[in-house]
N, C-alpha and C positions, 0 to 999 in steps of 0.2 A: 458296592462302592459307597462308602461315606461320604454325608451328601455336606459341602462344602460351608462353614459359618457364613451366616448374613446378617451385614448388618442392617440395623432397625432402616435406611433409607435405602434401603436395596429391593426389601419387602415386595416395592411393585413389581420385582422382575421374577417374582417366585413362582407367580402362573405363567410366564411365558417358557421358563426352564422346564414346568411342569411338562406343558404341551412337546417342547424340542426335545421332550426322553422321552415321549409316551410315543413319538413317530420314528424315533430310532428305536425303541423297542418294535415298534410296527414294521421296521424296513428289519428287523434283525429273526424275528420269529415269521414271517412272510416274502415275498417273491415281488408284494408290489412295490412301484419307485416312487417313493417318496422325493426324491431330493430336490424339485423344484420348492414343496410345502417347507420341506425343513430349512433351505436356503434363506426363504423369504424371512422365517420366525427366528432364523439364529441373525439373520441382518437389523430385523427392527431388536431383539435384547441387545446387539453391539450397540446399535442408534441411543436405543434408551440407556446403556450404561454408561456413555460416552456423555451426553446431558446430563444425567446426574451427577458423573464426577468433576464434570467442569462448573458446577454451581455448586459445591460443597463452604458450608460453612465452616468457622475456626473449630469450633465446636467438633463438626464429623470430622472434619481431617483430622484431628486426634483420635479419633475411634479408628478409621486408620491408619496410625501410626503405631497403635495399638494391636491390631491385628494378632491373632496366635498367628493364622500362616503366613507372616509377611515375611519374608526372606532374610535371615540375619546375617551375624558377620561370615558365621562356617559357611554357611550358606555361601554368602561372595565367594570367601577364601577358595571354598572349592570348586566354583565355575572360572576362577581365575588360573590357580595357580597344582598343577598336577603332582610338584614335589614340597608339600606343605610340610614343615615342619613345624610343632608347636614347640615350644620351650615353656618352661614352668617354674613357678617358686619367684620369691623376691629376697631372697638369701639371710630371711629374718623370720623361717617357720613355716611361712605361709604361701598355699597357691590356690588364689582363688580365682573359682570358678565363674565368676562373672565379668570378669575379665580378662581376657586371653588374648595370646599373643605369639609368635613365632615367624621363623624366615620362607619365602620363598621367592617364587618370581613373578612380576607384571610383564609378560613376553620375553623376552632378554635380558631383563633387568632386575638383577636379586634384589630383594627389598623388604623392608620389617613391618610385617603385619599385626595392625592390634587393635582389638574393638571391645565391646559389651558382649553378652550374650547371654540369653533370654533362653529360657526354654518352652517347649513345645507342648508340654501336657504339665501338669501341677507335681509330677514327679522330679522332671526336669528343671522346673521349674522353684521348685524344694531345692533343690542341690547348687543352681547359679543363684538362686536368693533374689529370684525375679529380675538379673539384669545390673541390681544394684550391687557396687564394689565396695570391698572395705578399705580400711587403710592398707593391708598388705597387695589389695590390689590395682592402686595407683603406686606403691612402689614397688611392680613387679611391673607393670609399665615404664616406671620409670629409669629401671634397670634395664628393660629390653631397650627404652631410645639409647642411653647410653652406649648400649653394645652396638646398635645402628650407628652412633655418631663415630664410633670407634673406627669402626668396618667402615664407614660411608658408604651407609646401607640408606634408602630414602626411607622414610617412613610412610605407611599409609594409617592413618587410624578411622574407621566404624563407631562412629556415635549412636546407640542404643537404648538408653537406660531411664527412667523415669528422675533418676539420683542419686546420688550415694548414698549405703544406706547411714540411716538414722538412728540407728538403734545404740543403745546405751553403753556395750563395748566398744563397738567401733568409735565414738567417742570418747573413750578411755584409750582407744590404741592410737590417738592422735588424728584422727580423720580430715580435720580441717588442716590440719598442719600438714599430713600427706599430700593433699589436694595444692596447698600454697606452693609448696617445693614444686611441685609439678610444673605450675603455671611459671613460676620462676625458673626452671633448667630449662624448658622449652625453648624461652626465647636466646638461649644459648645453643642449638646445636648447630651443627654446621653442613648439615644434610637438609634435602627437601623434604617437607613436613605436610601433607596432606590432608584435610579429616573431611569427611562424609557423614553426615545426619543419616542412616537409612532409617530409621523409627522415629524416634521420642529422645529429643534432645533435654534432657532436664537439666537447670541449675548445674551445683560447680563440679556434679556428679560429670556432664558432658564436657566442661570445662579442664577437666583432670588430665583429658586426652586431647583437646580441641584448639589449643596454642601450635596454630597453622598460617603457612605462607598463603594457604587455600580452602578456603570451606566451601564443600559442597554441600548441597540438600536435596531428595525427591523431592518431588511435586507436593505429596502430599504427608511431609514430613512436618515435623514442628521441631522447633528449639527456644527454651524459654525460660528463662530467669527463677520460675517456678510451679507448680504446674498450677491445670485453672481451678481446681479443686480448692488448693489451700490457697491460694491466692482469694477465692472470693471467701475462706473461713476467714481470713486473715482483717478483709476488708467489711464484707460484710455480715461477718458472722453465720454463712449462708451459705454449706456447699453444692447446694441446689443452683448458685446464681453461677457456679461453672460457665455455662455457653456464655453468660455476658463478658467474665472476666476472661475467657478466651479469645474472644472478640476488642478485648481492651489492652490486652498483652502484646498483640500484633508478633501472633507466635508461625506464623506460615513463608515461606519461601518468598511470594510475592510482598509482605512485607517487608521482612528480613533483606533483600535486595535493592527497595527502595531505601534502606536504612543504613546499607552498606555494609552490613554486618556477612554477608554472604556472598561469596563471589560465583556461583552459578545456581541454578534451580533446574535438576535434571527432570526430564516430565518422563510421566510413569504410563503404565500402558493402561486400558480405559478400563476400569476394576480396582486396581491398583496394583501392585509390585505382586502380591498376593494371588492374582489371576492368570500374572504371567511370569513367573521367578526369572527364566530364563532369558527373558528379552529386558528385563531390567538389569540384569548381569550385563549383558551386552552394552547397554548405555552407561551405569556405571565404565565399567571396563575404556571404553573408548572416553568417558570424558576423561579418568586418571591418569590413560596416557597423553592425554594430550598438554594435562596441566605438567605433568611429569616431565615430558620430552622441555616446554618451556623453562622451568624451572633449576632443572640440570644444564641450562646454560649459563646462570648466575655465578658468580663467584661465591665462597662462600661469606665473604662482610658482606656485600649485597642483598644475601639472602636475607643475615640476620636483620640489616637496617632496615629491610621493606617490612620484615615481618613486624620490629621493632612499632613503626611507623604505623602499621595496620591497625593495630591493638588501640595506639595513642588518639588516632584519629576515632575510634568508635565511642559515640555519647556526646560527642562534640556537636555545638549549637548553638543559633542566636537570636538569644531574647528578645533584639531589636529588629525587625528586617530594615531600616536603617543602615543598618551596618553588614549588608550586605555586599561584596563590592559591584560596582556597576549599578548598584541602586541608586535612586536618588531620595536624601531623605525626606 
């Protein structure tokens, strides 16, 4: 069995895993009962995985968000939804593969599904272009909300992706302009509009998809304007100073909530998404319907004007606390 990526703060639990396969291997080639031994050593790895990932800084929570095994969008799609269909193409050539999209169902309720997606080994990972979309792949998105606003189909959208990519075609095929339009129809449709961080939210790459009545995030997701790497090139010439500029981004869940930018932070299981796929499908799953079932009560001007609203109010702030109201100044 291939033995599972660690990351660099995980390190201290690689003697303990050691030990809790060396006495299942003891309980499987032998007669004697282990399982009080093993009980005890698999309780203290939960204890200490559980510690560690509740002290993670900005910095490691991008290392998982990052993850090869963290559960991607197929991944949900298919713990959700049993008659998936993908739809393909943006009626302009192109179907790309790092973003993907098609119908299915959230229990009862058919609905248009569309995310990132990353691959799983450097082959895969060759072929979706790492996650990042081109221009034909925000409007191949933006053709699938379309057909959802048509249908009044809700939308859920899977944010993934480090960014759009950068590269010198894709800015010849209009990328930023694809990306604009996007952010622009969005706050037109007439269906409820969903999106979910499960990885690596980057810049306007997460943005293309994430003009939502509802953004969700894991625990130990990020979304960020840009990521911390070129951010600290940018600033300080320095991609070494990353962990700082991560730390200065305020790219994590719990800040993102205080900032209002995010309306839940779903918590992951002690590992992360990656330890447990299945039981993050579950909490995903249950928070969608429940924003779902809420939002399917709006009209739809309602929808638009909240979502309208949402957007207007992010960034928003005061110089003075002064003019705060109920302040005195």
């Amino acid at each position: 069995m291939p033995r599972r990526p660690l990351l660099e703060f995980e390190k201290p639990l690689v003697e303990l895993e050691q030990q809790i396969e060396q006495i299942r291997q003891l309980a499987r080639d032998s007669e004697v009962d282990v399982t009080q031994q093993l009980h005890q050593l698999e309780s203290l790895a939960a204890r200490r995985r559980h510690e560690i990932f509740q002290n993670l800084t900005p910095a490691q929570k991008i290392q998982v968000a990052r993850h090869p095994h963290r559960p991607s969008t197929l991944d949900f799609i298919q713990m959700f939804c049993e008659d998936w269909i993908e739809l393909h193409g943006d009626r302009r050539g192109n179907d790309d593969q790092a973003l993907i999209g098609g119908v299915g169902r959230l229990g009862d309720q058919p609905v248009m599904l569309i995310g990132h997606q990353k691959g799983r080994d450097t082959k895969e990972n060759v072929a979706r272009n790492f996650g990042m979309a081109t221009p034909g792949g925000y409007r191949k998105a933006m053709r699938l909300m379309d057909h959802a606003d048509r249908f009044r189909l809700p939308i859920l959208s899977f944010i993934d992706t480090p960014g759009a990519y950068a590269g010198l075609q894709a800015e010849e095929q209009g990328q930023g302009e694809a990306i604009a339009v996007n952010l622009r129809e969005m706050f037109r449709l007439r269906v409820p509009v969903i999106a979910t961080v499960i990885g690596e939210g980057g810049s306007g790459g997460a943005l293309g998809i994430g003009v939502a009545d509802r953004l969700l995030m894991f625990e130990h997701s990020v979304y960020t304007v840009a990521s911390p790497e070129a951010c600290a090139s940018i600033l300080w010439r320095d991609a070494a100073k990353a962990p700082d500029a991560a730390a200065a981004l305020r790219i994590t869940g719990s800040d993102l909530i205080e900032l209002g930018v995010v309306d839940e932070v779903l918590p992951e299981p002690a590992g992360g998404n990656n330890w447990a796929p299945l039981e993050a499908g579950q909490t995903l799953k249950a928070a969608l319907e429940k924003h779902l079932s809420q939002l399917l009560e709006c009209s739809e001007q309602d929808l638009r004007d909240a979502r309208y609203q949402k957007f207007r109010t992010m960034g928003r702030y005061l110089e003075d606390s002064s003019q705060v109201p109920g302040r005195a100044a």
